[in-house]
N, C-alpha and C positions, 0 to 999 in steps of 0.2 A: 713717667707722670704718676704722680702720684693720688689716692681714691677720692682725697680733695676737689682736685681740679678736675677729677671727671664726673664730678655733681653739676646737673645743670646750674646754671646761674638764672636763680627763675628770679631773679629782681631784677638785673639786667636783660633777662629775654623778653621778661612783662614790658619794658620800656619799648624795646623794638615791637612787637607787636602792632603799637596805634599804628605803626605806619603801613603795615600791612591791611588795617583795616579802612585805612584812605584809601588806599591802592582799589579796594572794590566797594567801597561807598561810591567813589568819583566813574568806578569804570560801570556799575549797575545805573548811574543816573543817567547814563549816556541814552539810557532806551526810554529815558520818559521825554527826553529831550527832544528826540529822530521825529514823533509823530508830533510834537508842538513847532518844532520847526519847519516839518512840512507842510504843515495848515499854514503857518505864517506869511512862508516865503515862496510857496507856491511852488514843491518841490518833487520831482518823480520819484519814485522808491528810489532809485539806483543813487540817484541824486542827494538822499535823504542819508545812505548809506555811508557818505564821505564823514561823515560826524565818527562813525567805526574806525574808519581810513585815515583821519585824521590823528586821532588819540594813538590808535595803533602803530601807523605805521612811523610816529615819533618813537617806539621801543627802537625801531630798528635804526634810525639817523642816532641816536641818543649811541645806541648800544658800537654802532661803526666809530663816532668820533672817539667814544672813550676808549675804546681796541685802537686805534689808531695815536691816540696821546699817550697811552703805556708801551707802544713799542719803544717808545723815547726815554719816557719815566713811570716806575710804579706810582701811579697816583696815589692809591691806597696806602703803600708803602711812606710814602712823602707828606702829606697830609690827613692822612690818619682817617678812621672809618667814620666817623663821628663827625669831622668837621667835613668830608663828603657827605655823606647825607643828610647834615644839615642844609649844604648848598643842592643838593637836589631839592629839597624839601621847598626854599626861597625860592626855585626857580617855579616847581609848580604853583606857589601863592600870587606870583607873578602873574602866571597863566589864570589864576583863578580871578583874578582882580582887573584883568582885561575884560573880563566877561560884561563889565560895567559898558566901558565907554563903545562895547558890540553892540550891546542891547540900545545903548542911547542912539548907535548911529543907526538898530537895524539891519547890521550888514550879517549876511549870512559867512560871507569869508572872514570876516573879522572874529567871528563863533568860531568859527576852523582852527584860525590862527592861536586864539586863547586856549584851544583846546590842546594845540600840537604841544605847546610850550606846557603844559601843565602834564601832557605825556611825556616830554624832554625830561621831565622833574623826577616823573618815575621811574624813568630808565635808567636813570642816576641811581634812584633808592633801590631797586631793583637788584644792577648789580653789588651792591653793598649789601642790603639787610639778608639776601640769599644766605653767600656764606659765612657771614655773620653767625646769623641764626645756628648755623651748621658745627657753627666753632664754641658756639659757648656750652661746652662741656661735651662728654663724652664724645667719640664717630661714633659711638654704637646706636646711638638716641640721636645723630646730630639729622636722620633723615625726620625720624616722629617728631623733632620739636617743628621741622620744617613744616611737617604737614597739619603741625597743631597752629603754626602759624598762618597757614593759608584756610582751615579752617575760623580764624578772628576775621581772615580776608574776607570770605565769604558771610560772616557775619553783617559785612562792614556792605556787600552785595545784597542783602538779604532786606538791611536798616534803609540802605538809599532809595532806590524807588518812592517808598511810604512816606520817607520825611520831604521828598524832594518833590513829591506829588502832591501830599499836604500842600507845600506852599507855591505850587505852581497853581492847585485847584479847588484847594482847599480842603476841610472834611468832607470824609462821604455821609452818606444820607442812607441810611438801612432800610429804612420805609421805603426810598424807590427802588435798593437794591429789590428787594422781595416783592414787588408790586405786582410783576409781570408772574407771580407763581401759581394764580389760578387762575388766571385769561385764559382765553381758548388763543389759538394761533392767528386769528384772523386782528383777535383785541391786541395781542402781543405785538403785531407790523404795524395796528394803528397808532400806537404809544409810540411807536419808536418814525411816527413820521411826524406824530405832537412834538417828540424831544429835538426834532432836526429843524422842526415850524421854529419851535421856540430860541433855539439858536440863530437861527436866522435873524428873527424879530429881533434881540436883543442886541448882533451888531448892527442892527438899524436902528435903533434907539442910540447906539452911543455915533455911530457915524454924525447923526445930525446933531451933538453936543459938540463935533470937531471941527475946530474954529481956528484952525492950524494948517488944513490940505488945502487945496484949490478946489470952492465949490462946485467946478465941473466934474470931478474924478471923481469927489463924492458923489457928486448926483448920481452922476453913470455906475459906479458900485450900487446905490444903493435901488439903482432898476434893474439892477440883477439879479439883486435877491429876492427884490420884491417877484420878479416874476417866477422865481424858484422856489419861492411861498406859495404863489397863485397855481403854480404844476401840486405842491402838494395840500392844496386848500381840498381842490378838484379829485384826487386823488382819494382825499380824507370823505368827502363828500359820498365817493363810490363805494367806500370800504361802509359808509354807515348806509345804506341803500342795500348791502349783501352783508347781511350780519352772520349769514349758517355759508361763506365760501368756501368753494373744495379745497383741496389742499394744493391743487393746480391754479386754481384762483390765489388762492395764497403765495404763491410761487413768483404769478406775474407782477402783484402788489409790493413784492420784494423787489424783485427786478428792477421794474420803476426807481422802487426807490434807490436803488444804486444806480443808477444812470445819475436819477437828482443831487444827489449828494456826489458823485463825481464832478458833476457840474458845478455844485459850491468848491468841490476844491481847487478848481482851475478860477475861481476870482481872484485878481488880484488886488488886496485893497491899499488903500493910499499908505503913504511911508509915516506918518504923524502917527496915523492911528496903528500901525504894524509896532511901533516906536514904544506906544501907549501901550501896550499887549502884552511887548516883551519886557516892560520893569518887571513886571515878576519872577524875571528871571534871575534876576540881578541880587537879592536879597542872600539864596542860598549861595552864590557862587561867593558874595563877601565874607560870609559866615567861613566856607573853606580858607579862604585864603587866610584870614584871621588866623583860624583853628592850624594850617600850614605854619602859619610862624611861630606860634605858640610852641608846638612841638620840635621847629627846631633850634628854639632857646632853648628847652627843656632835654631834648638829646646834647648838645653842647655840655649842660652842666648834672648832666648824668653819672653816672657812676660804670657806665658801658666801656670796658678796655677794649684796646686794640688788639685781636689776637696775636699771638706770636704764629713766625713762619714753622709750618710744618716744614719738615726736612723733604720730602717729596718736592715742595713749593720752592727751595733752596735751588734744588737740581736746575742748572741749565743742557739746553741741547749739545750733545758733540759736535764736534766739526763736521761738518758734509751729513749729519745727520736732520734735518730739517723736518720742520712739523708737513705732513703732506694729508691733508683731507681722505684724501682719494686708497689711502693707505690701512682707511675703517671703514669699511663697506656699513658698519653699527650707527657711525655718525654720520655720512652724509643722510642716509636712510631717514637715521632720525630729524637731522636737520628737517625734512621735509614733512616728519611726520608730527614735530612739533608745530611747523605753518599750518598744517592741517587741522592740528588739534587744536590750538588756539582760535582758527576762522572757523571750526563747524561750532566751538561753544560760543562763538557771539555771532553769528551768524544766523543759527539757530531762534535766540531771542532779540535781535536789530530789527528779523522781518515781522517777528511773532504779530507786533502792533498793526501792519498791513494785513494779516492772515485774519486776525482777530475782528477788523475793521469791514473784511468782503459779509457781503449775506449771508455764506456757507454757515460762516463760522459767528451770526448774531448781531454783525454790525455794531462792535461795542467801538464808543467811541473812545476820544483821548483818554478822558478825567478816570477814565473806569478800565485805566488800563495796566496802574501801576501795581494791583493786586498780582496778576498774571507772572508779569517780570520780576516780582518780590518771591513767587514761589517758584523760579525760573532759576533765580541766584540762590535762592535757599535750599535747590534741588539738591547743589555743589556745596551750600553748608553740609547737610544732613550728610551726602559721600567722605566730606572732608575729617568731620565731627568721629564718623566711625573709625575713619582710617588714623586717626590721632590719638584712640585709646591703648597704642602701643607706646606710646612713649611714659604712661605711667608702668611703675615695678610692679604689677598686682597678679594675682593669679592667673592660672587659663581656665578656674571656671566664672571668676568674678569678671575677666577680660570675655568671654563666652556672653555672658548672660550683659553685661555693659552694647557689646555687640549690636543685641537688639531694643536697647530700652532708649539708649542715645541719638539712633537717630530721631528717634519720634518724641525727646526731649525737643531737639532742632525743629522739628515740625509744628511741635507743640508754640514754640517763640513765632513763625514765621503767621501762625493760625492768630494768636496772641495780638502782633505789632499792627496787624490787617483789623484786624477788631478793635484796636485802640484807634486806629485811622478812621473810623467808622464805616467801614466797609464791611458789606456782610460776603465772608466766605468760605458759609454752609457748606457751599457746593464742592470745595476743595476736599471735605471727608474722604471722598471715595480716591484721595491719592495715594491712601496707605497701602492700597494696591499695590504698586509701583513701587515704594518702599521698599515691604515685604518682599516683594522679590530683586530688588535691590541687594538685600541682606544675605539671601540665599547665595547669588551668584559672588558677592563678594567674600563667603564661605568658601565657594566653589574654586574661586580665585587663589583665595590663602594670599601669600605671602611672595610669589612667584610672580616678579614683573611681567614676564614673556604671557604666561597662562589669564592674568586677569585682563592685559590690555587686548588678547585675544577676546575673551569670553565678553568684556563691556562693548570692543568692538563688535561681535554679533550680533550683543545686546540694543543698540543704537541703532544696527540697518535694523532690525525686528521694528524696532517702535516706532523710526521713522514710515517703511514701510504701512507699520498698521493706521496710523496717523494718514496716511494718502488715502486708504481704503476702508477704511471702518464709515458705516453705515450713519453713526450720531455724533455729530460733531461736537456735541455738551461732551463726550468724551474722548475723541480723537482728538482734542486741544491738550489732554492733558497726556500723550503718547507723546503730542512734539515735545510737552512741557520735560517730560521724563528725559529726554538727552542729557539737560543738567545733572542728573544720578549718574547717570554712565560715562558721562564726560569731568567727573569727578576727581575721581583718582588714575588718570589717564597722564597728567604729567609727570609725577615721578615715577611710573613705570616708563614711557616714554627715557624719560632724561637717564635712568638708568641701567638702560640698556645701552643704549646713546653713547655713555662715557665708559664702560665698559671696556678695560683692559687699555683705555688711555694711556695710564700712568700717570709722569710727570707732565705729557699734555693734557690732560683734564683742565686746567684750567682754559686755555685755550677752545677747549672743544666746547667748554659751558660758555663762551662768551660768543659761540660761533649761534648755537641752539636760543639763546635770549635774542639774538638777533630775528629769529623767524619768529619770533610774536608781531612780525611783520603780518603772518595768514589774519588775523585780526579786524584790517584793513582792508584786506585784499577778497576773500574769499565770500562774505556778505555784500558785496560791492555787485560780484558774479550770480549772487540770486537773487539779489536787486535789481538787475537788468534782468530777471527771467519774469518778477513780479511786472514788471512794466509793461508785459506783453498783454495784461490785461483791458487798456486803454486802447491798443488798436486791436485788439482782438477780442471782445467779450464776451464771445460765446466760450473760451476758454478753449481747453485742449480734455481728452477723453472722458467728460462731463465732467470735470472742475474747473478752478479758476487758474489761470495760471501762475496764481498768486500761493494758493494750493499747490499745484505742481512744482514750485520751486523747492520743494521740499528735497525732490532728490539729489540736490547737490549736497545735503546732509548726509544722506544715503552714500553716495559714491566718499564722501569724506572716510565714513566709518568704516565702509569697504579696507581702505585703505589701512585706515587703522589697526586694521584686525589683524592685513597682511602682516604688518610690523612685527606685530605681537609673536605669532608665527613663525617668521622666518626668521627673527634676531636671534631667539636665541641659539638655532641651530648654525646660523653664524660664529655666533661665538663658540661654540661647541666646537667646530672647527681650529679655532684660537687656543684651545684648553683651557674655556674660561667655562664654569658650571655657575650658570644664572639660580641662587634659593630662596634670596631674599631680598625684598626692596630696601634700597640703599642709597637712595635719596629722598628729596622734599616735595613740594605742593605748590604748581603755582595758584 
């Protein structure tokens, strides 16, 4: 090969990127989603979780039919990369333009459904833009253009939330973000039983312009709330009668109000007006699917070749020599430890909205939720952003000193998009904490898959950990938030230990590991039912919620993780394979 073809083809790689950044536009909307549809449709956390389950656990039916139709024929090979991923691309536009006639019916499985199919879409693009990406130009660069590529991903996780929450909620409002910054505690619970009043009041206002339900169901909703008004009239009434409460008195006036506000969310209100709620949904989901077809006319008449086969790729199996799982202690291992890592980084921010939503944690409602999740996915920009300055030629002290100035470029955008949303988040300054030591550990790491997915795996039970136990919750939110930094670049250290002394199965073994981005679905499902323990039990478990406590299944994740890291490569050491450089991509 000659020094030609081992220049990336950065016109051709620019192209494949968008579709990386649908990939986490569409998967970061997922979380402004879980808490509008569980206000909606009257939903249990666990319940709420299947939105996770659903999108995800289409990688893994997506990722089985297409292993199962190339044992027959190369697909790739026979209709070409280009005109497959255009048809993944149609089929998620599909999936996005269902989102209409969901919202018109209201149906909660019909949201499911649109969603699976538009996961179906990506598990198509998925297995194409991967090695794609990998092929256009050098193997040496072909893992960094990977991880530069899942850094646009993460861009693309960072941008949705903000625009998707815009038009679910509109702008924010800076004046009320900062309202509550010099009240004492006792004014701060009043505001916040005004904000719950006033939501109330105002589906009572539109209830009684609905001329669509049957006005018994309305009446009966709207003596619901009116009485869930009149609990916190009574309440507001007490709070202004004790203006100097202790901080126990403050405690109980909180209390209360989670009980009431659990109580608004067990209403169920009529189907017209649920119907009337969710058009808002419908707007963004057309805008994708549009922006889906656009991009696959425009890949179509691209300038994107079809790699040639590598000779490795060429190789078939010998006789009686069969591929056998069980034969790489590296890949089943991994198989599992990529389920893992997949479920504890959505897992992690599916619940955050519930966590964020109990008392502990300030009772922020919906509208005020998509700040959180933006700097959640932008955790995984700023990890992805660092680990992608290898793929440019430049020195090691220019690559040194880029090290630390890039992530907090990514920071810089995520502070930026939040503030152009109108949302004030002042408060987010003190994450460069976290950063910073982000930075360090990913020095500490180097270059060594085995060593970094050790060290982020520490890294994760640490902060999970201090997130359960830290004393202020204005900063124990932003230790859960930090899992996104450490769950970072945990994929291709993962994946490349994983495929490690495959050979000519590699491909096989990477089609085995896309399939566990099945843990996605599965794994937030399981601290979704640990949240729900807080509805028959609300005294909570060892004085939190146990919506709070769910946190340790992120814990036991990372745990695991860390094994990986550990043990693989002494695994392969055994092989005569010496693990020095990461040698794959980013999902």
């Amino acid at each position: 090969m000659d020094a030609n073809q081992q220049q990336t083809k950065w016109s051709q790689f620019l192209s494949l990127i968008v579709v990386f950044f649908f990939w986490g536009f569409v998967a970061a909307s997922n979380d402004i989603l879980i808490p509008v549809f569980k206000k909606w449709f009257v939903l249990s956390q666990v319940q709420s979780q299947l939105v996770a389950w659903a999108f995800y656990v289409a990688y893994f039916v997506g990722s089985v039919i297409f292993f199962l139709i190339s044992l027959k024929s190369d697909i790739l090979q026979k209709f070409g990369y280009k005109k497959t991923l255009a048809v993944g691309l149609g089929l998620s536009s599909l999936g996005a333009f269902l989102f209409v006639p969901a919202a018109s019916a209201a149906n909660f499985w019909f949201f499911l459904t649109a969603l699976f199919i538009v996961g179906l879409g990506f598990s198509v693009q998925q297995i194409v833009a991967n090695p794609l990406a990998i092929k256009m130009g050098s193997p040496k660069t072909g893992a960094h253009r990977l991880t530069l590529a899942g850094g646009i991903n993460s861009l693309g996780t960072t941008i949705g939330p903000i625009l998707v929450g815009i038009a679910l909620f509109g702008m924010g409002n800076k004046e009320e973000s900062t309202k509550n910054d010099n009240l004492s505690k006792i004014e701060i619970v009043k505001n916040e039983y005004i904000t719950h009043k006033n939501e109330l009041s105002t589906n009572i206002t539109e209830l009684r312009k609905d001329t669509q339900d049957d006005p018994a169901s309305i009446n009966e909703t709207i003596t619901k709330l009116q009485q869930n008004i009149s609990e916190l009239d009574n309440q507001i009434v007490s709070i202004d009668q004790n203006p100097s409460a202790k901080d126990s008195q403050v405690d109980l006036y909180s209390s209360k109000l989670s009980e009431i506000k659990q109580k608004s969310t067990n209403i169920s209100y009529p189907l017209a007006f649920v119907k009337e709620n969710l058009k808002m949904v419908k707007i963004p989901f057309i805008v994708l699917g549009v922006a889906f077809i656009f991009v696959a006319i425009f890949m179509l008449f691209s300038k994107i070749e079809d790699p040639a086969k590598d000779e490795e790729e060429v190789k078939t199996d010998e006789p009686g020599g069969k591929f056998n799982i069980f034969n790489y202690p590296q890949l089943y291992l991994g198989m599992l430890a990529i389920f893992i890592y997949v479920g504890v980084e959505v897992s992690i921010i599916s619940n955050l909205p519930a966590l964020l939503h109990t008392k502990e944690f300030g009772g922020i409602l919906e509208h005020n939720i998509a700040p959180f999740v933006s700097l959640y996915w932008g955790s995984l920009m700023i990890g992805r952003w660092n680990g992608s300055i290898n793929v440019f030629n430049i020195s090691k002290a220019t690559n040194m000193i880029l090290k630390f100035i890039v992530p907090f470029i990514a920071f810089g955008i995520i502070i930026v998009a939040n503030e152009l949303s109108g949302k004030d988040v002042s408060s987010f300054y003190i994450y460069a904490i976290w950063i910073v030591a982000f930075i360090i550990m990913s020095f500490i790491g180097g270059k060594n898959p085995g060593r970094t997915l050790m060290i982020f795996g520490v890294a994760g039970i640490l902060m999970m950990l201090l997130g359960l136990v830290y004393p202020d919750k204005e900063i124990a939110k932003y230790f859960f938030i930090s899992g996104g930094l450490f769950c970072s670049i945990m994929w291709p250290s993962i994946f490349d230990l994983a495929i490690a002394g495959l050979g000519k199965n590699t491909g096989k073994g990477s089609s085995f590991l896309v399939m566990m981005i099945l843990g996605g679905g599965i794994i937030p499902l399981i601290q979704g039912w640990i949240c729900d323990f807080d509805k028959s039990s609300p005294e909570g478990i060892m004085g939190i919620t146990w919506t709070h406590f769910s946190y340790v299944i992120p814990i036991l994740c990372f745990v695991y993780l860390a094994f990986y890291g550990f043990v693989t490569p002494r695994i392969l050491k055994k092989q005569g394979i010496e693990m020095e450089e990461s040698t794959s991509g980013g999902h």
